[in-house]
C-alpha positions in Angstrom: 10.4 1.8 -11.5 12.3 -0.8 -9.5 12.6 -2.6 -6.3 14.7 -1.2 -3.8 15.7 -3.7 -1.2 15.4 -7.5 -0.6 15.6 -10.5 -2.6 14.6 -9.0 -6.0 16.2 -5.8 -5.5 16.9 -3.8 -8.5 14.3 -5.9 -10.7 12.2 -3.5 -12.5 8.4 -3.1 -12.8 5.8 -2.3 -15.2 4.2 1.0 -14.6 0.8 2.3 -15.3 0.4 5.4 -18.1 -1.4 8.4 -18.0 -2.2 11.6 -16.7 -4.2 10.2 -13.8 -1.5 8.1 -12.5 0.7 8.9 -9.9 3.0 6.5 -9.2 4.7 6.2 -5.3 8.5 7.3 -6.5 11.5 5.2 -5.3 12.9 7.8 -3.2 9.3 7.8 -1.3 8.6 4.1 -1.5 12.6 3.5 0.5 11.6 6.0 3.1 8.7 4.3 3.6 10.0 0.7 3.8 12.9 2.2 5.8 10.2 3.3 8.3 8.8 -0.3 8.7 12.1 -1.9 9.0 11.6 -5.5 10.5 7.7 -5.3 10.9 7.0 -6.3 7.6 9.3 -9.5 7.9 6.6 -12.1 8.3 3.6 -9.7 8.0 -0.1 -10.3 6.2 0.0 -7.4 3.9 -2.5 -6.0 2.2 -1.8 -3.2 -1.0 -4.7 -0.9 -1.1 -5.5 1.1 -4.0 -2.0 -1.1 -5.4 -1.8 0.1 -9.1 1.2 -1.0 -10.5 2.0 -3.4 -6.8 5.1 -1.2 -6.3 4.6 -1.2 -2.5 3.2 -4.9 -1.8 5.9 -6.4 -4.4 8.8 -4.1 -2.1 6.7 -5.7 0.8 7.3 -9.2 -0.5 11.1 -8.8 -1.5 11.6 -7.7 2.1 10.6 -10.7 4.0 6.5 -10.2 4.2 4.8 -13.5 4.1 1.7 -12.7 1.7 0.1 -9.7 0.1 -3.2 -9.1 -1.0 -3.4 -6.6 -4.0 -6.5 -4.3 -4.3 -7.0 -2.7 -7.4 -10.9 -1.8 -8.9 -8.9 -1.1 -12.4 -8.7 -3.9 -14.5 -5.8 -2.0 -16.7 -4.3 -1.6 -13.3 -4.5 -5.1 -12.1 -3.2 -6.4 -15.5 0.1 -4.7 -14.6 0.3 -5.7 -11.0 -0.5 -9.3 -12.6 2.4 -9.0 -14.8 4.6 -7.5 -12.0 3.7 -10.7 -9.8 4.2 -13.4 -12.9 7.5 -11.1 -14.0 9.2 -11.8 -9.9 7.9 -15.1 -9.8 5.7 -14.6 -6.4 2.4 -15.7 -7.4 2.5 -18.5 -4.2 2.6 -15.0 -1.9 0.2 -12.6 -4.0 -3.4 -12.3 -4.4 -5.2 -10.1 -6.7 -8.5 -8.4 -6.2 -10.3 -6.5 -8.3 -12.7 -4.8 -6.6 -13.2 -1.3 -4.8 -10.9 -1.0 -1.5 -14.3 0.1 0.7 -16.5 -3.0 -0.6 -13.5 -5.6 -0.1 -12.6 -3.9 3.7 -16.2 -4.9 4.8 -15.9 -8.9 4.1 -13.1 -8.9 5.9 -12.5 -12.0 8.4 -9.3 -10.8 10.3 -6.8 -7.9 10.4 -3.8 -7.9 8.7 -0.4 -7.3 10.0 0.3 -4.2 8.0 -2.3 -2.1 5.4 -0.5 -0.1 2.7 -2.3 2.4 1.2 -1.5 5.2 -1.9 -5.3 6.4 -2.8 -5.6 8.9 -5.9 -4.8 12.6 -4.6 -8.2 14.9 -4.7 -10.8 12.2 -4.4 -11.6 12.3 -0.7 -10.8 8.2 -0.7 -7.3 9.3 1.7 -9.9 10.4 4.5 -12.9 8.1 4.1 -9.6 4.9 4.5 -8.6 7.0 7.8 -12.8 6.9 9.0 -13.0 3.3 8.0 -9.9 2.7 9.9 -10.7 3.8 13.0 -14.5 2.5 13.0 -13.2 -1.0 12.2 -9.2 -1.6 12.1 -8.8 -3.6 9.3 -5.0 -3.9 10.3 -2.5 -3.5 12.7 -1.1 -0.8 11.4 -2.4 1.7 8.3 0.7 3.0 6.7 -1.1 5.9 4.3 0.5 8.0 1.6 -1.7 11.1 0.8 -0.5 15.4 -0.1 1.0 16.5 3.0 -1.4 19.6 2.6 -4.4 17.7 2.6 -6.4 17.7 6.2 -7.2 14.3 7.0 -8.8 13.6 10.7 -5.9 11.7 12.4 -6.1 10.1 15.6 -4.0 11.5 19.2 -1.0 9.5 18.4 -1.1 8.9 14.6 2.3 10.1 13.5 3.0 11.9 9.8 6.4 12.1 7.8 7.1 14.7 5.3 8.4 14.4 2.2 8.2 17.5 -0.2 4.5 17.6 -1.1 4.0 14.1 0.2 3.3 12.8 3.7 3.1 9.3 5.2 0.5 9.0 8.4 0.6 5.9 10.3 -2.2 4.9 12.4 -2.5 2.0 14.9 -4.9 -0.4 15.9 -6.3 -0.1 19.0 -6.6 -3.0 20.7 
């Protein structure tokens, strides 16, 4: 795995092992970053679900101001650790390891942009849209989940297909 675009483009990453892991692949991750374009230039970003930090570390290397990493694993956060030390962007990254639902309610204010790849078949792709909409914890939720699975989106939520994989972006209302 690598980083596509920006200042450390074509630096690679450390990537998680196993059966359970599912990693965002590049082709997926540039349509996705392609899709943002210039609103993550400047943005408060937070990585939800981050495992290896693939999307907040492409985040960073395209212009984002800060990222927070969320990651309950602590084999998983070791390698978004080493990810962060290996690009040098420790002044812009923050790790937490803690469960993405616990961490969303301590919240003090939005961020610019949410990024989020949950594990397929655990429900947690539709409980982040229900926690979304009862209390936007960003401007936008950019959400990665199977492009089969039935997730209650809101009237103007818009979904890209990729193969098997869809990207749903939800806004804020303000």
């Amino acid at each position: 795995m690598r980083i596509i675009a920006g200042r450390w483009r074509g630096h690679g990453l450390k990537t998680l092992r196993g059966r359970e892991v599912r990693p965002t692949t590049d082709r997926i991750r540039e349509a996705w970053m392609s899709a943002l374009g210039p609103r993550v230039v400047d943005a408060r970003v937070v990585d939800l679900f981050a495992g290896s930090g693939a999307l907040g570390l492409e985040a960073l290397s395209r212009g984002a101001t800060s990222v927070v990493f969320v990651e309950r694993s602590r084999r998983a956060l070791e390698v978004v650790h080493s990810n962060v030390e290996r690009l040098a962007a420790g002044e812009e990254a923050t790790l937490v390891g803690d469960d993405v639902f616990r961490f969303l309610t301590r919240l003090d204010a939005p961020f610019d942009l949410a990024l989020a790849d949950p594990p397929y078949g655990t429900g947690d792709a539709e409980r982040l849209v229900h926690a979304f909409l009862r209390d936007p914890f960003a401007h936008e939720l950019w959400l990665e989940h199977p492009f089969r699975e039935d997730l209650p989106l809101p009237a103007g939520a818009k979904t890209r297909r990729y193969g098997d994989t869809a990207l749903s972006v939800l806004q804020a209302v303000e």
